[in-house]
Wavefront OBJ file of the C-alpha trace (Angstrom):
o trace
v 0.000 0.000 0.000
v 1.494 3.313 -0.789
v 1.656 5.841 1.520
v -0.141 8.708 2.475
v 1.987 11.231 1.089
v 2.719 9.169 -2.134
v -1.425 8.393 -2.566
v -1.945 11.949 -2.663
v 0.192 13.221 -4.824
v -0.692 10.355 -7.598
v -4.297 11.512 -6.997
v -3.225 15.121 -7.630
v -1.691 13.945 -10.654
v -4.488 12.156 -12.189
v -7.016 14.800 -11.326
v -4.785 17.265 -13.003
v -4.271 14.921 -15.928
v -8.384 14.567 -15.842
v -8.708 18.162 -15.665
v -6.417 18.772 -18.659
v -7.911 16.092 -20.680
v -10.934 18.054 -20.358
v -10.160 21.235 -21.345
v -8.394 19.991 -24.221
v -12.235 18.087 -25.568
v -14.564 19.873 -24.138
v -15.378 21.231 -28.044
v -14.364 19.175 -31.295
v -12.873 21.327 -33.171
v -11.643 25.239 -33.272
v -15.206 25.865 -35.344
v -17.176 24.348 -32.834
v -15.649 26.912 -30.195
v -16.534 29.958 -32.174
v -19.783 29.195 -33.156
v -20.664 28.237 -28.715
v -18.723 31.502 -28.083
v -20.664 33.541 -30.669
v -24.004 31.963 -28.782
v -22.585 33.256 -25.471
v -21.622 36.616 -26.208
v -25.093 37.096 -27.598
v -26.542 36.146 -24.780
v -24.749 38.124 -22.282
v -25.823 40.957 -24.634
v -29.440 40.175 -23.514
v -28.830 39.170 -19.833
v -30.009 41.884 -17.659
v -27.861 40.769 -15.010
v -25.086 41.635 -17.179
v -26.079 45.460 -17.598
v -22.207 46.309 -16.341
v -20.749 43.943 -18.867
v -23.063 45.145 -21.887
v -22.671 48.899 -21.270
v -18.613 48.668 -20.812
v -17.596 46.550 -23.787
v -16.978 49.166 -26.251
v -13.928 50.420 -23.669
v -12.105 46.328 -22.856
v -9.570 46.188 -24.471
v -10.343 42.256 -25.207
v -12.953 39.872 -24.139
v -11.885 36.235 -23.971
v -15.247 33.603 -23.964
v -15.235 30.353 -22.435
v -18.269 29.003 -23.282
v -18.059 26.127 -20.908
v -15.640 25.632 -17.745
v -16.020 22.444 -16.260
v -15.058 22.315 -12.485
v -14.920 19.230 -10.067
v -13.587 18.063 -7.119
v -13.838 16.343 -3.663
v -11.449 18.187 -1.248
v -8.720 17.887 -4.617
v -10.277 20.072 -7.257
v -10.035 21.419 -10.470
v -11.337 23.050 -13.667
v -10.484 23.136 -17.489
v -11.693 24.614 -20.379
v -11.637 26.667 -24.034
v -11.841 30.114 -24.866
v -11.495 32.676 -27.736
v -9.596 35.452 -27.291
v -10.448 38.849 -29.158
v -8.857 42.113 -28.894
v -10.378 45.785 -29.794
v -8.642 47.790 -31.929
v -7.858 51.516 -29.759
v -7.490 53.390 -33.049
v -10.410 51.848 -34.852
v -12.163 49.684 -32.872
v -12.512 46.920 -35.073
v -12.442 43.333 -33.403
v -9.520 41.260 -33.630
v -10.086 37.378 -35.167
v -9.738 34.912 -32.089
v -6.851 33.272 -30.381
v -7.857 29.957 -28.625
v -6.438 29.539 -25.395
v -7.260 26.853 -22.796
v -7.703 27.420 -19.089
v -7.636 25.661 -16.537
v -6.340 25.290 -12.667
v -6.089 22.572 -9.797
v -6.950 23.517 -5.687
v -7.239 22.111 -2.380
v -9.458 22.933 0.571
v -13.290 22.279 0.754
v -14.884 21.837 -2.283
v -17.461 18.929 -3.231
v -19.500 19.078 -5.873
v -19.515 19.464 -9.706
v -20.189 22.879 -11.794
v -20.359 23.959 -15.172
v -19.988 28.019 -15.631
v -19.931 30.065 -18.754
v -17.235 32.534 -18.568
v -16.265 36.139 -20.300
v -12.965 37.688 -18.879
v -12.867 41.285 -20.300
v -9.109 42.924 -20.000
v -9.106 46.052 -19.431
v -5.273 46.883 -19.002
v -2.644 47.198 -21.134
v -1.088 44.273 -18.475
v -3.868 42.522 -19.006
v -3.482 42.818 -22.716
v 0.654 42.058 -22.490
v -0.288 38.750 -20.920
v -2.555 37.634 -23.231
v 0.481 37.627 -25.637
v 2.609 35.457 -23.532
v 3.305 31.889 -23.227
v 0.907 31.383 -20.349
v 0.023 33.540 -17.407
v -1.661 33.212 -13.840
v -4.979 35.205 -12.836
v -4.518 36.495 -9.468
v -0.475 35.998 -9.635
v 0.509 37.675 -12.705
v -2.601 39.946 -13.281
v -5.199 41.543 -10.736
v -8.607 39.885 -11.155
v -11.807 40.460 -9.975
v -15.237 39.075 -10.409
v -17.291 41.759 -12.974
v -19.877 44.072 -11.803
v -23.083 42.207 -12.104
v -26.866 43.834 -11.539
v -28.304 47.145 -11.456
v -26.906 49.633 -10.399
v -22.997 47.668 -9.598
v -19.982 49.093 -8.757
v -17.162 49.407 -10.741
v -14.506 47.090 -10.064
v -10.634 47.849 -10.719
v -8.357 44.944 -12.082
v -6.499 44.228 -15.079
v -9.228 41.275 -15.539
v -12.821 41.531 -14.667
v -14.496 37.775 -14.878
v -18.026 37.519 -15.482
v -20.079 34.210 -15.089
v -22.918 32.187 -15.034
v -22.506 28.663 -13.458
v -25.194 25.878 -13.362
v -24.897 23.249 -10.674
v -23.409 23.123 -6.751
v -19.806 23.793 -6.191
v -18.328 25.412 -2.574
v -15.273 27.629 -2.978
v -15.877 28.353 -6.621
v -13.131 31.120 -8.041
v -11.107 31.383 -11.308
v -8.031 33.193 -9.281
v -4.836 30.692 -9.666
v -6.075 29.495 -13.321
v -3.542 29.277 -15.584
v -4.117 30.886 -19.518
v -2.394 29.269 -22.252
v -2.534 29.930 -26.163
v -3.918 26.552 -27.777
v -1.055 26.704 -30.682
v -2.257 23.853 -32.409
v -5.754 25.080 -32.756
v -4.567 28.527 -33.646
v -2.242 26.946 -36.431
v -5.482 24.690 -37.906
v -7.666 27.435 -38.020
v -5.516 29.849 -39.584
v -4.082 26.971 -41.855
v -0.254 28.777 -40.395
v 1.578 29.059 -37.634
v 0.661 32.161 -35.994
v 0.943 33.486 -32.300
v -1.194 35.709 -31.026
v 0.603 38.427 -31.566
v 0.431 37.301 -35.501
v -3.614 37.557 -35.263
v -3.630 40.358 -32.555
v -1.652 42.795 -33.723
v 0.514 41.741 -36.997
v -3.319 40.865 -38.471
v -1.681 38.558 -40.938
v -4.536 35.634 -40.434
v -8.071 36.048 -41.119
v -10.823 33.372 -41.286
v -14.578 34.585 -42.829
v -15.695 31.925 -40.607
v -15.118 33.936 -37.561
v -17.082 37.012 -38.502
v -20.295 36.200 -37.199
v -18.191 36.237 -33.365
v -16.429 39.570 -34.831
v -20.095 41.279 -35.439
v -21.431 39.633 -32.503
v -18.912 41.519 -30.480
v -18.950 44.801 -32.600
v -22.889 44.880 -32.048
v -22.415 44.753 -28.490
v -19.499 47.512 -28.205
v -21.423 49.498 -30.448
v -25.002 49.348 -29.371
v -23.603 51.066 -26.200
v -21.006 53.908 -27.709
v -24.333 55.175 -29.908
v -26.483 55.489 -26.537
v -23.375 57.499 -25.425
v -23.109 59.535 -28.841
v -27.003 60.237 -28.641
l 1 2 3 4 5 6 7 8 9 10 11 12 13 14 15 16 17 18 19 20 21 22 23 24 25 26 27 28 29 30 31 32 33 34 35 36 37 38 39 40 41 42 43 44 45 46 47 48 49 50 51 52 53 54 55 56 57 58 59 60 61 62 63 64 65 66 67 68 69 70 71 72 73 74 75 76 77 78 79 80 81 82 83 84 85 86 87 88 89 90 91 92 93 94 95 96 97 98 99 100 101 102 103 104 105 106 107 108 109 110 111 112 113 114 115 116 117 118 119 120 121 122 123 124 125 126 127 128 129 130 131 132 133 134 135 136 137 138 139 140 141 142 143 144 145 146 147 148 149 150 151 152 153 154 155 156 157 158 159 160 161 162 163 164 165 166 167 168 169 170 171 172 173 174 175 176 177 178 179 180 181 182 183 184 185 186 187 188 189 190 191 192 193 194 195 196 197 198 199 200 201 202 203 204 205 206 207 208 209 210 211 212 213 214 215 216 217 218 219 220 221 222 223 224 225 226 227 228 229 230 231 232
């Protein structure tokens, strides 16, 4: 029998290899993503709980969508997922194509139960931004986060990331601080049919796909919608 120690560390191990199994198939392919993160941002738009969110797009400086984040745990938890990642242009405002990234994280303490949430991180710093562009990068250890305004009448918050969510089932202790951001390279390279880093797509602009535009417009509407209440 192995010991205690040992046990737990192999059942860290296989509950962080479960957790990045999962955010590596929780959609089939880069398409699939766009189309579920199109269908969330839309939705947001109508939320009324997500008045903050809907009335401050137009000034992020990206939103990244995670259409599903699957968390799970019994005292050893965890949660993966997939995102798409697009940036606003400050001199014209036009929408960026998206970066896939996967995200995901592992914790201890109490927390039984199983959740899935649907996620939009807008940045709103240029740190924020900067990070997006790296290798990988930790919310809460190499960016300020903090959960979005949500409601009438809400607060502003100050971070580099504001998260906004809804979740469906029970889950104690839920929080996205500690989750680690990655680029998905190989989904980023199918999709554009090249390698590319974000910075290629982000900034460089040199790959497009037509079969993103429907999340570009879906965005645009959004940020727009509010800057014309502001113009009139």
């Amino acid at each position: 029998m192995l010991p205690k120690k040992l046990m737990s560390i192999v059942c860290f191990l296989l509950f962080s290899l479960q957790i990045t199994t999962a955010s590596a198939n929780d959609f089939s392919d880069p398409q699939d993503l766009v189309d579920q993160s199109t269908i969330l941002i839309k939705s947001f738009g109508k939320d009324p709980e997500m008045e903050w969110f809907q009335k401050n797009v137009h000034s992020a400086k990206a939103v990244f969508i995670v259409p599903q984040m699957l968390k799970a745990g019994f005292f050893i938890g965890g949660s993966g997922g997939s995102g798409t990642l697009l940036a606003r242009d400050a001199n014209t405002n036009v929408w960026s194509y998206p970066v896939f990234y996967t995200m995901g994280s592992v914790s201890f303490g109490l927390q039984i139960g199983g959740e899935s949430s649907e996620i939009v991180l807008m940045v709103m710093s240029d740190k924020g931004m900067d990070s997006m562009l790296t290798t990988s990068f930790k919310l809460g250890a190499d960016v300020t986060v903090a959960a979005g305004p949500v409601g009438t009448g809400a607060k502003v918050a100050t971070a580099d990331i504001l998260a906004f969510a809804r979740s469906k089932g029970a889950f104690l202790g839920v929080s996205i601080e500690g989750a680690v951001i990655k680029p998905r390279d190989k989904w980023n390279a199918a999709y554009y049919k090249q390698q590319v880093s974000p910075a290629d797509i982000i900034i460089r602009k040199t790959a497009t796909n037509p079969q993103a535009d429907k999340l570009r417009n879906a965005v645009s509407r959004q940020a727009e919608l509010e800057t014309q209440k502001v113009t009139y």
